[in-house]
N, C-alpha and C positions, 0 to 999 in steps of 0.2 A: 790676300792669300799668300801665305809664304812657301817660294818655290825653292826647294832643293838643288844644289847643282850639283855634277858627279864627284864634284872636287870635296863638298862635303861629306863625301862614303870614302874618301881612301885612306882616311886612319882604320875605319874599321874593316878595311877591304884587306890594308898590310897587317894587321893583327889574325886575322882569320887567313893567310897565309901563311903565314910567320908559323900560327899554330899547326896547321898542315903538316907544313916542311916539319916541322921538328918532327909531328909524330912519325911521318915517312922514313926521316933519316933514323932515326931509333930503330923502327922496325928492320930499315936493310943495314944499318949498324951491328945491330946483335944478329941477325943472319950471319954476317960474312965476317963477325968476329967474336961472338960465342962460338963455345968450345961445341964441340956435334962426337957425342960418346955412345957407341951404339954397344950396349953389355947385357948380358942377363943380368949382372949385380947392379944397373938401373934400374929395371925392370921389379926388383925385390922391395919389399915393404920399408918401410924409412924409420917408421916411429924407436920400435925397441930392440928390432930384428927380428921379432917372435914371428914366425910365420902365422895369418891368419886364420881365425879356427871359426867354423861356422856363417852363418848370415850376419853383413855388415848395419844392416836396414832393418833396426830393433824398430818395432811401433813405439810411437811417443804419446799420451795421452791429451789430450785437445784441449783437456783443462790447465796445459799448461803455457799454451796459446791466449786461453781464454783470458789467464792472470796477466800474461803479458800485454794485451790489447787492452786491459782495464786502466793498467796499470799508465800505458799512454794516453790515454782518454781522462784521466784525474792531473796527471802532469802536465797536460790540456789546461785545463781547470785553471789549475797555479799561473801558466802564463797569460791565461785571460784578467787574473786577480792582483797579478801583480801591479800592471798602469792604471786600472782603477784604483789601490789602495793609493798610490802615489798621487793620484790625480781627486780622490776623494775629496775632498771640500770644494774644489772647484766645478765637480759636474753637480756638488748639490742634491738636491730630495731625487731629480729623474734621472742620475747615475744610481742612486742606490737601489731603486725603486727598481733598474734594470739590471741591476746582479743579485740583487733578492730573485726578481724574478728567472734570472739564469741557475743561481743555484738550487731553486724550485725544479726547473728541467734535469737539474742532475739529480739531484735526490731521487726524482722520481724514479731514474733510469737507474737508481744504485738499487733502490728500495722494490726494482723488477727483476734487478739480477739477485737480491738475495732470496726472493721467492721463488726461483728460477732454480737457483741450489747449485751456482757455477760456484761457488765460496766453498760449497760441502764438500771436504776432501774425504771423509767417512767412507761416504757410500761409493759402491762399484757396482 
């Protein structure tokens, strides 16, 4: 059974220090040497100066969540496909036999979202 001694935690004892301190000195760095500007012309919108007119918090439609969640879940896909194609001859008939069978579970789940109608941008 291999024992530990404490001598073996203080690289990572002075690294997780080391990172501490820094974030500490940073934070009371820019306190006591950032500038501190107390103005109403801080306080005023930044972008073009146009004063804001109306509600900033327009509704988004969910289907454009939906495309972006798909759209990770296929780029998913790619980097599962990619070390099997590189490694294809070497896993042989039960590598392919198991990304045939993977891509089976995708299709399925593509061939649910398009009966599903998260693709129909038409309807509202």
């Amino acid at each position: 059974m291999i024992k530990y001694l404490p001598s073996d935690y203080l690289p990572l004892l002075f690294q997780i220090a080391a990172a501490l301190g820094f974030v500490l000195f940073s934070i009371v760095a820019s306190r006591f040497l950032g500038p501190r500007v107390k103005s109403k012309k801080k306080e005023d919108p930044f972008e073009c100066g146009i004063e804001s007119q109306g509600d900033a918090r327009i509704p988004l439609n969910v289907r454009y969540f939906l495309i972006a969640i798909l759209f990770v879940l296929f780029d998913v896909e790619i980097i599962f496909m990619y070390p099997w194609a590189v490694n294809f001859k070497k896993l042989g008939w039960t590598g392919f036999n198991e990304m045939l069978l993977f891509v089976v579970f995708l299709m399925a789940g593509f061939y649910y979202i398009l009966k599903k109608g998260v693709l129909n941008w038409d309807e509202d």
